[in-house]
C-alpha positions, 0 to 999 in steps of 0.5 A, a space after each residue: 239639059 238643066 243649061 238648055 233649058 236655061 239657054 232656051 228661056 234666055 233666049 225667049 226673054 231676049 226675043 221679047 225684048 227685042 221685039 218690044 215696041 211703044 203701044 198706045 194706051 187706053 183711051 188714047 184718042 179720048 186723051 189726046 182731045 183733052 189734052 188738046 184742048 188744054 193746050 188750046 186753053 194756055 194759048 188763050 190765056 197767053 195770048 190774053 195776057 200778052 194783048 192786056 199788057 202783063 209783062 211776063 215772069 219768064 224766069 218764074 214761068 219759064 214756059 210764059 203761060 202767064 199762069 204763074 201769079 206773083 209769090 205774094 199779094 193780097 190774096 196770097 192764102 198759103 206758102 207755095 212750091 213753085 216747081 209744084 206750079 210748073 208742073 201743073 202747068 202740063 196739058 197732058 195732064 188732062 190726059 192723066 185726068 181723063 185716065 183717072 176718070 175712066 178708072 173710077 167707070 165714068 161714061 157721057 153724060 155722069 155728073 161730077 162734083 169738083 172742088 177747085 182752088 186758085 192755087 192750081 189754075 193749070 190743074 183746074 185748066 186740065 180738069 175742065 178739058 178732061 170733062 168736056 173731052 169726056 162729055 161729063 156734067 160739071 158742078 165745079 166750086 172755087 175757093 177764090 184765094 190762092 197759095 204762091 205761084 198760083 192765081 194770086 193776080 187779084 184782077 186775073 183770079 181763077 174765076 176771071 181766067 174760066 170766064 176768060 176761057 168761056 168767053 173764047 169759046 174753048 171751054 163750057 164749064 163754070 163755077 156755080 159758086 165761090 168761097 174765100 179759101 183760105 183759113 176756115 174758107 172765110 179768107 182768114 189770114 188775108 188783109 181785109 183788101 184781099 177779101 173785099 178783092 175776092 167778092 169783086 171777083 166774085 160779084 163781076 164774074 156772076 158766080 154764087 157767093 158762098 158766105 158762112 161763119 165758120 169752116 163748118 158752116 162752109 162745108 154745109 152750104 157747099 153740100 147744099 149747093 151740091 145737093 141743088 145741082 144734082 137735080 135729085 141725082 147722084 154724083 160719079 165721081 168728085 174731084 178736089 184740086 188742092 188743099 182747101 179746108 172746106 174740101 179736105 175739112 182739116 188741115 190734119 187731115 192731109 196725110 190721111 187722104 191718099 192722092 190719086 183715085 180712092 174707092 174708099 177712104 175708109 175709117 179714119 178718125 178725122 177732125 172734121 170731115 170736109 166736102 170729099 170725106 162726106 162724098 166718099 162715105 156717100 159711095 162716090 168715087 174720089 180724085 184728089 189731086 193734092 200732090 201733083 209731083 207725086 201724081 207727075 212721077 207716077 204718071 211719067 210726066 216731066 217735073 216743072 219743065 221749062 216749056 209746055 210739053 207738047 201734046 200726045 208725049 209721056 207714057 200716058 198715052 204711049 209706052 214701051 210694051 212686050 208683044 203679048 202674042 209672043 208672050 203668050 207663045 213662049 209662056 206655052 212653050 217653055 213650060 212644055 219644053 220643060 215637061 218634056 224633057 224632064 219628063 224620062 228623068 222624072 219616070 226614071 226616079 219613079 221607077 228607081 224608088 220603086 225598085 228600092 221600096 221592093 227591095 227594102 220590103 224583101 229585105 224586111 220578109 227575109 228578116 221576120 
């Protein structure tokens, strides 16, 4: 009987996965609109690059997005990972966006704080297009300098790429503002060319200059700047992009911060307490995108591919599922099955312990 009924579940899971089949996942037409329009956003940027004359790294940009900027230069603030770079370099990374934003409750029209850096232009390209795809309200700042691999093209910084990209129509979003980066976000650490180059960038692209001090004078100015924008309204959602100081407010606060979407960071004894901690103790959901490999493994999405992948691929929008119906089915059945026919052996021991409790009480009579 035990075997049957083995036999009988063995043969259910065997049903199941062979019925099992892709499924789209939530929000599948809303990603493939971000998504889209991701994609849209590198081959304006591509074509650009190439109409300019900038030759290339095809061996460092396999893909040729032009979005890999040299190892080095002026503006260069950290080390950098370059299979990090390539991986960022995905438009259905907006789509996972999107999936993220949706999990913290956002709907048309929420308003987000963002925290951009150039080190991540592609990440930043995704951001933008999950927003407009979403219909949010954007108040993005950029700290202008970048790590390797990253928007370290003094003459093409994340800054120009946006304008580039509000210019050609595809986007709407823009910074409202701008800091250095770098060390204590004041571009310390940089030659003084790279500085002067930064507030060049800033100053031909319109965008608000953040000038402060120091790294806590930073932080307040950006609150402000936050605070300016929300017009006496509240943020849905912030997200960070990267490891800028003036966001994360410490560099040992890295381990702390968990990448991916955070209710609450709950009470940590932080160094100093940066843009996205002072966010999150106000109540407001927080994406930090920080360990974009690690977000690519979670998410099925391929690590430094050497081509963009094509729009609407990766588990994010489709994956391999049982049929719930027939799930559902066979969770009913098994467990029925079951009862019933263990049901006369289940009455049998009943009564047999019946029979035996009678007996050893006759037993005890006949010896009192």
């Amino acid at each position: 009987m035990l075997a049957g009924l083995a036999a009988l579940a063995l043969g259910f899971q065997g049903i199941l996965e062979w019925t099992k089949g892709p499924v789209r996942q939530r929000h599948y037409d809303l990603k493939l609109e971000a998504a889209g329009l991701a994609r849209r956003a590198f081959e304006v940027i591509r074509a650009n690059r190439i109409q300019d004359g900038a030759v290339l790294d095809m061996v460092n940009d396999p893909a040729g997005t032009g979005l890999v900027g040299p190892e080095t230069s002026v503006i260069t603030n950290a080390y950098g990972v370059l299979e990090s770079k390539l991986t960022s370099l995905n438009p259905n990374l907006a789509a996972v966006i999107v999936d993220y934003l949706k999990r913290a409750g956002l709907k048309p029209g929420d308003r987000v704080a963002a925290a951009l850096s150039g080190s991540f232009p592609g990440l930043n390209i995704c951001l933008y297009a999950a927003m407009e795809a979403m219909d949010l309200e954007a108040v993005p700042i950029t700290s202008v300098s970048a790590s390797m691999w990253g928007a370290t093209d003094p003459e093409f910084t994340w800054l120009d790429i946006e304008s580039l990209l509000v210019a050609e129509g595809v986007f709407h979003t823009r910074s409202v503002a701008a800091s250095p980066g770098g060390s204590n976000d004041m571009g310390r650490g940089l030659p003084p060319r790279g500085r002067e180059r930064i507030w060049e960038a800033i100053e031909r692209n319109g965008v608000r200059p953040i000038r402060s001090a120091s790294v806590e004078e930073s932080i307040a100015r950006r609150m402000e700047v936050y605070r300016e924008h929300a017009r006496g309204g509240k943020y849905s959602a912030y997200v960070n992009i990267g490891g800028g100081v003036a966001s994360l407010g410490h560099g040992l606060n890295k381990p702390l911060l968990p990448t991916g979407l955070t209710f609450d960071l709950g009470l940590r004894n932080y160094p100093r307490k940066g843009t996205m901690i002072l966010m999150a103790e106000g109540g407001v959901p927080v994406l930090h995108l920080y360990n974009v490999r690690k977000i690519a493994r979670e998410k099925g999405v391929p690590i430094a591919p050497d081509r963009t992948p094509e729009v609407g691929s990766g588990e994010v929008f489709v994956k391999m599922a049982y049929r719930m119906d027939l799930a559902v089915v066979f969770l009913i059945v098994q467990p029925a099955v079951c009862f019933l026919a263990l049901l006369p052996e289940a009455r049998r021991r009943l009564v047999t312990r019946g029979n035996g409790r009678e007996r050893d009480e006759d037993e005890e009579d006949r010896r009192a």
